[in-house]
C-alpha positions, 0 to 999 in steps of 0.5 A: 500500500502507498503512503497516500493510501495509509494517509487516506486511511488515516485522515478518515480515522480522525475525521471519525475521531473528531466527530466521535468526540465533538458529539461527546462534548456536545452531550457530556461536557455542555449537556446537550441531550441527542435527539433519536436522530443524533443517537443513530448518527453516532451509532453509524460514525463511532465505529468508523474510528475503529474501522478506518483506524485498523485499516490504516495500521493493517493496510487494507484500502478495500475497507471502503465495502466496510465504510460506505453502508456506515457512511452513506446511512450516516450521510442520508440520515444527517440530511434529513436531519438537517432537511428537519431543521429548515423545513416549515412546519417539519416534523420529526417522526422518529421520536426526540426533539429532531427539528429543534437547532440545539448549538448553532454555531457561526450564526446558525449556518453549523448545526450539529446534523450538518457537522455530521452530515460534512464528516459523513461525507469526508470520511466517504470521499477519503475511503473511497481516495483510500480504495482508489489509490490502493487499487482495490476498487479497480476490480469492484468499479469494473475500471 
């Protein structure tokens, strides 16, 4: 495996590390109680950490068929829950409080289902740069 792919690898573990704790915070250290939604959000990003970090000490660009049913699920999801969050009138049928705006931060334009949604999606494109560069999704992609 190249040093690139191991990069890749890498920068999707600490983008999943980085979230994994930003949620932590959110929740343990400002109390901020996560809505059903969150809870199936982080569901589908905290093993991301491990996932992708054993993959980069491993060497196993091919993690990506692994990654992408946790990243694309966490990617729909965090979408909606951000749809949720600026729909007039929306309402979330799922349970917990999903349409209220707990943390906005930089004047509302972050919220915490689109921190999610931007991690989703980095640690998508990084596993699949992973795969690329390291030739395991030459076969799978048919190219």
């Amino acid at each position: 495996m190249s040093d690139t792919t191991r990069a890749a690898l890498a920068a999707g573990t600490l983008v999943a590390l980085a979230a994994t704790s930003g949620s932590l915070y959110f929740s343990l250290g400002l109390g901020l109680t996560p809505c059903d939604l969150c809870w199936y959000q982080r569901i589908l990003m905290y093993p991301l950490v491990v996932v992708l970090g054993v993959a980069a000490v491993e060497d196993r660009p091919g993690v990506w068929k692994t990654v992408l049913p946790l990243s694309l699920g966490g990617l729909a999801l965090s979408g909606y829950h951000s749809y949720l969050q600026v729909a007039p009138g929306a309402t979330c049928t799922v349970g917990g409080p999903c349409t209220s705006i707990q943390y906005p931060m930089l004047g509302g334009i972050l919220t915490i289902p689109r921190l999610a949604f931007i991690g989703f999606a980095l640690v998508t494109v990084l596993a699949l740069a992973a795969a690329r560069l390291g030739g395991s999704a030459d076969d799978a992609w048919g190219m």
